[in-house]
C-alpha positions in Angstrom: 170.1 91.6 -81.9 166.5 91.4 -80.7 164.1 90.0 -83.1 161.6 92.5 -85.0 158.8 93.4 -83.0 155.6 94.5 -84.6 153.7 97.3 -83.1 150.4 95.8 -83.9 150.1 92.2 -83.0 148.8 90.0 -86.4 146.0 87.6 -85.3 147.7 83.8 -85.9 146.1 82.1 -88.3 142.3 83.0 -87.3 143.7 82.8 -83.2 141.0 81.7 -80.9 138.7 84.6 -80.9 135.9 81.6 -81.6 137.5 78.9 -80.5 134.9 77.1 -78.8 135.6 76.5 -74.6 135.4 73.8 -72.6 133.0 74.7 -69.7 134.1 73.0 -66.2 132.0 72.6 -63.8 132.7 70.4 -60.4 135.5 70.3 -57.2 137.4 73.5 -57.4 141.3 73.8 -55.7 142.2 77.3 -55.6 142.3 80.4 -52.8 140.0 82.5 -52.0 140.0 86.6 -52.4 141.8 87.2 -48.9 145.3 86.3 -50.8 145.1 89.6 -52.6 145.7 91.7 -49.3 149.2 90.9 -49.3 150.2 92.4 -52.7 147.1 95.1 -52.3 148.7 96.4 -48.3 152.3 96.7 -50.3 150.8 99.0 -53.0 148.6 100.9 -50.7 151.3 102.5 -48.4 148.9 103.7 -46.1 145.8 101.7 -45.9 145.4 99.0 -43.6 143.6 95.4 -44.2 141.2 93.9 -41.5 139.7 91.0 -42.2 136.5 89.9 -40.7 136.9 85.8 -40.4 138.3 83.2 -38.3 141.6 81.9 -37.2 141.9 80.0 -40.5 141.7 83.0 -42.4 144.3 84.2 -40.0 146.5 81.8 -40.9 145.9 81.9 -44.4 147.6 85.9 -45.0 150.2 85.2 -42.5 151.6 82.1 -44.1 150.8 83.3 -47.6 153.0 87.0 -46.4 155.4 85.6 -44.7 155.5 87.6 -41.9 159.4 88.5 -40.3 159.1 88.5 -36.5 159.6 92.3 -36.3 157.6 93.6 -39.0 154.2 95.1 -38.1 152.4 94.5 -41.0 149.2 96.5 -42.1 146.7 93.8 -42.5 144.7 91.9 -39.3 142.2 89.5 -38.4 139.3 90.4 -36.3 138.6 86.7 -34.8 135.0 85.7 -35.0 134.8 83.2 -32.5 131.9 80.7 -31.0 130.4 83.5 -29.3 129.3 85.5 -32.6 128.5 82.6 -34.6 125.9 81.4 -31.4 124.9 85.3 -31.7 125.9 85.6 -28.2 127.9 88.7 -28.9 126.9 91.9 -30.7 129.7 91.7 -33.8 129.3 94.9 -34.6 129.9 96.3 -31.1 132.9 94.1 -30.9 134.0 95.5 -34.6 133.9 98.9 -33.5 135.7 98.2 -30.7 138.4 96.3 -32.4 138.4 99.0 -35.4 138.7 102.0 -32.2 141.7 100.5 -30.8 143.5 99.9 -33.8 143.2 103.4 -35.7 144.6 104.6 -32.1 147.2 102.1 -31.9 148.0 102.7 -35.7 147.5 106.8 -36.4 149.5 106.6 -39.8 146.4 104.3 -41.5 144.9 106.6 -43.8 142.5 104.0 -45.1 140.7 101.3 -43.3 139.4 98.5 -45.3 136.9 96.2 -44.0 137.6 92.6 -46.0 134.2 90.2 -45.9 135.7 86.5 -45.7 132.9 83.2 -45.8 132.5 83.6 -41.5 131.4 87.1 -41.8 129.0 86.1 -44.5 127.6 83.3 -42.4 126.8 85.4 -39.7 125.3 88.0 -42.1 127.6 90.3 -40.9 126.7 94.0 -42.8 130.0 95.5 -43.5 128.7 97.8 -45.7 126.7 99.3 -42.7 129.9 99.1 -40.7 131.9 100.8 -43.0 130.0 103.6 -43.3 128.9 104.3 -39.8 132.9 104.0 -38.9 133.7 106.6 -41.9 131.3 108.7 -40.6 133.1 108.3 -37.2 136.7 108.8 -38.0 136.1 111.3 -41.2 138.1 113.0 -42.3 141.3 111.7 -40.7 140.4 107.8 -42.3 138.1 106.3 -45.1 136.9 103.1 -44.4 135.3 101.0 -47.4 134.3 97.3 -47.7 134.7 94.5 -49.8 134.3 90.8 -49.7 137.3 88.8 -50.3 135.2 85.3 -49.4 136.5 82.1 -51.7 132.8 80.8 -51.8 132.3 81.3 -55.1 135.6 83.0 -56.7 139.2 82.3 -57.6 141.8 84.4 -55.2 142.6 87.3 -57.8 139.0 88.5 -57.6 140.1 90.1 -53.7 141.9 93.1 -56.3 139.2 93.3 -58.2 136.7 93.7 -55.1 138.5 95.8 -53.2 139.4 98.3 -56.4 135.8 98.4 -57.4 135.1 99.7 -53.8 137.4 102.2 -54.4 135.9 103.4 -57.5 133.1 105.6 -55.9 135.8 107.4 -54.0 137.7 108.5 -56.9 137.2 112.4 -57.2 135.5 113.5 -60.7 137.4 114.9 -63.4 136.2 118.2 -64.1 134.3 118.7 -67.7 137.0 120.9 -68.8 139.9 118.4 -68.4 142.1 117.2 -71.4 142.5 113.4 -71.6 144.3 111.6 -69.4 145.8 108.1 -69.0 144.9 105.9 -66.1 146.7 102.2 -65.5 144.3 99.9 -63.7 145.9 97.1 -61.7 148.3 96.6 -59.4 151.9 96.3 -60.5 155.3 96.5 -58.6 156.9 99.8 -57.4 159.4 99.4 -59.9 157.4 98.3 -63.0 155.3 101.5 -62.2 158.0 103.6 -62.8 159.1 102.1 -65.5 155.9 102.6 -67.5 155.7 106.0 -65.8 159.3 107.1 -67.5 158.2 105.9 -70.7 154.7 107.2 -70.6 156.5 110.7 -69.8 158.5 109.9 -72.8 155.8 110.0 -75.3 154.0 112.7 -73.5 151.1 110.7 -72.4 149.6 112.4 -69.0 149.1 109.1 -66.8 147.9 108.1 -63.5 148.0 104.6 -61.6 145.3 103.0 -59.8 145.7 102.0 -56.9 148.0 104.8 -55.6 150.3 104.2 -53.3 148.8 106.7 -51.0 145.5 106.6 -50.0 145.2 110.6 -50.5 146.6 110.4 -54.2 143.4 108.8 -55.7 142.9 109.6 -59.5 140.2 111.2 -61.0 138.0 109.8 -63.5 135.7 111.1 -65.9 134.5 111.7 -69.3 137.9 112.2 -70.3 139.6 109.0 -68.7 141.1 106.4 -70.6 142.1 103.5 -69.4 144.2 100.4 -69.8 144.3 97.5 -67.6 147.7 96.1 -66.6 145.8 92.6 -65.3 143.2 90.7 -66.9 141.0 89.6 -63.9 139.4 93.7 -63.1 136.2 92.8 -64.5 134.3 94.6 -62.0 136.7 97.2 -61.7 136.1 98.0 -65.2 132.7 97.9 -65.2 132.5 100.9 -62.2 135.0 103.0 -64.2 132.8 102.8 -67.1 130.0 103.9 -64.7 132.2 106.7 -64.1 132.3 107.5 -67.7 135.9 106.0 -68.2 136.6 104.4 -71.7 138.8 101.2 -71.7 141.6 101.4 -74.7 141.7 97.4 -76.0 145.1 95.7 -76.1 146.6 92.5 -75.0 148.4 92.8 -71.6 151.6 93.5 -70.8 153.6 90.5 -70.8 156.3 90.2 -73.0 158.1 92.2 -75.4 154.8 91.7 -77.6 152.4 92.4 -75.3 154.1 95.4 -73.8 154.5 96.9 -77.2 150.7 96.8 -78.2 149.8 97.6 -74.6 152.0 101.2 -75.3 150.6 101.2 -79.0 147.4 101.3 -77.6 147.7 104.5 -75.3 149.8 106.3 -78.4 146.9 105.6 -80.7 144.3 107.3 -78.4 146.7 110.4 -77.4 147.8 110.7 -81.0 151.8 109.7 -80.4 153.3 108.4 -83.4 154.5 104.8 -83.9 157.8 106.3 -84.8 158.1 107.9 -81.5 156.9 104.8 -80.2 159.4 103.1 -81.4 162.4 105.4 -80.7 161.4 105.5 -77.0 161.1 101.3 -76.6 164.2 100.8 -78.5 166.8 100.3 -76.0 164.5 98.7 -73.8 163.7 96.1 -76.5 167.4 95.5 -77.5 167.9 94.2 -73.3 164.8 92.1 -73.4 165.5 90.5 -76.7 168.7 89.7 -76.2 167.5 88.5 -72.7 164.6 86.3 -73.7 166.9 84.7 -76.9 168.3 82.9 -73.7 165.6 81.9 -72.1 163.6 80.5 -75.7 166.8 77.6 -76.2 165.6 76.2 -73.0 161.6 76.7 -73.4 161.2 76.1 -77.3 159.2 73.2 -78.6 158.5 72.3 -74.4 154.5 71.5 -74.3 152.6 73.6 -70.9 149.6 72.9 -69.8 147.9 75.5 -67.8 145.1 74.5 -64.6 142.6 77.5 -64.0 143.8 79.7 -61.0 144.9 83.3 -61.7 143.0 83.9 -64.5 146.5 85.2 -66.3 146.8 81.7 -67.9 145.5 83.2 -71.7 148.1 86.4 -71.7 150.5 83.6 -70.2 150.2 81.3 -72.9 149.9 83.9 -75.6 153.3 85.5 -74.2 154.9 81.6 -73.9 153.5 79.9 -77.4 154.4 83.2 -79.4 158.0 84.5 -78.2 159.2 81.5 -76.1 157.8 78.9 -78.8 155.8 76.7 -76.2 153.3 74.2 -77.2 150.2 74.5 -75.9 148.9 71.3 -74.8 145.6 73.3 -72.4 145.2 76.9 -71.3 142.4 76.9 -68.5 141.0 79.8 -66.3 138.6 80.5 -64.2 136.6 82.9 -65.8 137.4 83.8 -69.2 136.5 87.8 -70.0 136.0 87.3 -73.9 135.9 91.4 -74.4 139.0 91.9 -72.1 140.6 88.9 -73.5 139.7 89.6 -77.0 143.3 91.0 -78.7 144.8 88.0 -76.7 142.4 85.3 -77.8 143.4 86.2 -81.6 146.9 85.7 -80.7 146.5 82.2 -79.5 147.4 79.2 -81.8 144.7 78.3 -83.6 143.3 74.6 -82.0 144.1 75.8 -78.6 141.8 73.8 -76.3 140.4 76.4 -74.1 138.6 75.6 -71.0 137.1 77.8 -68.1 135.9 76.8 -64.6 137.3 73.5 -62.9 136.5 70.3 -62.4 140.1 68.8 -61.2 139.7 65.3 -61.6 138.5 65.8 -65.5 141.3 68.1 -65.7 143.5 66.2 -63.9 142.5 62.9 -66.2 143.5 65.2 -69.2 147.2 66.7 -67.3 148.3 63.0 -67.0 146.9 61.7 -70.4 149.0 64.3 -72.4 152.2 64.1 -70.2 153.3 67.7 -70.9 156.8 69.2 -69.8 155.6 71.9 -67.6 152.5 72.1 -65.7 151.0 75.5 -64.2 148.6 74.8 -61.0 148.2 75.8 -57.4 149.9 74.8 -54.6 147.5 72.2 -53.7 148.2 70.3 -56.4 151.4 71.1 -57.4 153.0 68.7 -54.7 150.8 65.7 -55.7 151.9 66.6 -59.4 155.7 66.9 -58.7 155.0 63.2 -56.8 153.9 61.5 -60.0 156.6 62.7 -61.8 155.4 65.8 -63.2 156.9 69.3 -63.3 155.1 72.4 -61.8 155.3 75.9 -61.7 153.1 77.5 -58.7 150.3 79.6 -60.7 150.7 82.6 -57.4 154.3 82.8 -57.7 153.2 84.6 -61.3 150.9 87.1 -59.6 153.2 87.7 -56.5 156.2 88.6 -58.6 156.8 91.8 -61.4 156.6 89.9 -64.8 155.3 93.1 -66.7 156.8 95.6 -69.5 160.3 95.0 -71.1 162.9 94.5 -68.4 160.8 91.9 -66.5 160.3 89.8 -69.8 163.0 87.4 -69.2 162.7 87.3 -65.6 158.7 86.2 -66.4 160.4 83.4 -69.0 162.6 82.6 -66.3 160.0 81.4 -64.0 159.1 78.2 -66.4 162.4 77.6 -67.6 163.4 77.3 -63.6 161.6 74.1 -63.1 162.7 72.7 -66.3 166.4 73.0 -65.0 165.4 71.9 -61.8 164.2 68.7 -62.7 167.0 68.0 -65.7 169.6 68.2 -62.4 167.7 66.4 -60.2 167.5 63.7 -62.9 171.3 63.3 -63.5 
């Protein structure tokens, strides 16, 4: 049997909703925005990703993608090269030119975005400008937009945030009239979007996903809109909504039989579905992922995690692992930490949980190898020097790349930190 689930999450012992935080600030190790092209290209189904950069950024989305041989992918480079960064070339002639021969090449792209990258924003490249005078040129058959998905100055799940926030001002206005509706911000896997589409059916709640997965089916938004986001790094996102009228519904994430519960609870309290239905709906769906994560908790209880800022999922990630998997916290860093967005997951947090946002590696580092904890979530770049001293890692971008939300990815997510665990235990016998 599944262990009793509570619709409305209690606050543990006072949580962290004060807590005080740590404030890092020095050498950062994480990616930059570009990473987020090669879930965004997969959602999108017809939109295509040109990045403005150099052959390292190049390199970057093809490695991080994994490109086979005979795929044609829907994301590109457009090299700058020597020429445009002595200004010896017009960039913007050679964009257009570039742009021209793909959207002939590629006539199924129904949605052109132009990504920013540090080169482009060297060269004070105006994509803004270049967006719109190419929308202007290829209306109505393509929309092309802008955003910057440069690593300057952000951590690598920001390039969603960007590029959704672009799409914002594109989204049609819900007419006055219009009875409330449901919109899910963020992307999530094809089949974790149906999921949460059957059961939102279920209770009768009229939803819509953004992004779509075709560039055509953009949802309105409104007065009338009510939102929930399904990933905790949409700041921006958010805020353009709101300027859209939009009104987020609070609730933790969904992560987790917990999470996913008072994520649902949240859009039945503002559509005025009972708890009862709530509950009758979830059931079955529960019963698998308790059963599922009772598994996966013999191997991860009483195991102390300690969490490097990367994705900025690390405070729904620990809240999901302390609570049901019964992990100790030894650190939960992010990058940025969103204290209104984060607020329901901050109460759910051990109290004492040493809380710390921005980096500064070799501080955090100096603390990682002082505590010695079991498991140790960080980027790639450090998760090899890590595994060399003897410590166990779990790649923070294998967590974004990979469905971990609702009820029947639960023990799959759980899976992904008791993996490592078993892989070192057999390597040590």
């Amino acid at each position: 049997m599944s262990p009793v689930i509570p619709l409305r999450l209690q606050p543990q012992d006072g949580g962290c909703t004060d807590a005080p935080v740590l404030r890092e600030r020095g050498q950062r190790e994480v990616f930059c925005g570009l990473t987020g092209i090669i879930w965004l290209h997969r959602k999108i189904q017809d939109a295509f990703f040109l990045v403005v950069g150099s052959r390292t950024c190049a390199h970057l989305i093809q490695s991080a993608a994994g490109v086979m041989i005979f795929a044609e992918p829907r994301f590109a480079t457009a090299i700058i090269d020597e020429r445009d960064l002595a200004g010896l070339a017009d960039a913007n002639e050679e964009l257009d030119r570039v742009v021209t021969r793909l959207l002939e090449r590629r006539p199924d792209i129904k949605m052109l975005f132009l990504v920013g990258s540090c080169p482009s924003e060297v060269i004070k490249l105006d994509l803004s400008r270049a967006a719109s005078r190419l929308s202007q040129r290829f209306n109505p058959s393509v929309r092309v937009l802008n955003y910057s998905g440069s690593g300057i100055e952000t951590t690598f799940t920001q390039g969603e945030d960007a590029c959704l926030a672009s799409l914002v001002p594109e989204l049609p206005p819900a007419p006055a009239s219009s009875a409330p509706e449901l919109m899910v911000v963020g992307t999530l896997a094809d089949v974790v979007e149906d999921q949460f589409a059957r059961v939102f059916n279920q209770l009768g709640i009229p939803v819509r996903f953004f992004p779509p997965r075709q560039a055509n089916a953009l949802p309105p938004v409104g007065a009338h809109t009510r939102y929930l986001l399904a990933q905790p790094f949409l700041a921006d996102t958010a805020r353009a909504l709101e300027g859209r009228g939009a009104q987020r519904l609070p609730a933790p994430f969904p992560l987790g039989i917990e999470g996913t519960m008072a994520w649902l609870a949240a859009a039945c309290d503002a559509f005025g579905v009972s708890r009862a239905q709530l509950e009758a709906v979830t059931a079955a769906a529960r019963e698998r992922a308790g059963a599922a994560l009772a598994r996966q908790r013999a191997q991860l209880e009483n195991k102390r995690i300690f969490f490097f800022p990367d994705s900025q999922l690390e405070v729904p990630l620990a809240r999901f692992l302390s609570r049901e998997m019964g992990m100790q916290l030894v650190e939960v860093g992010t990058p940025y930490l969103h204290r209104q967005h984060l607020a329901e997951e901050l109460a759910m947090l051990p109290a004492g949980t040493r809380l710390s946002e921005g980096q500064h590696v070799e501080n955090q580092l100096d603390r990682c190898h002082a505590e010695q904890p079991d498991i140790v979530v960080c980027g790639l770049g450090l998760a090899n020097p890590l595994e060399a001293q003897g410590l166990t890692t779990k790649w923070a971008i294998e967590l974004v790349f990979t469905p971990i939300q609702g009820f029947d990815q639960a023990a799959d997510l759980a899976e992904l930190f008791s993996r490592p665990l078993t892989r070192r235990l057999k390597l040590a016998a």
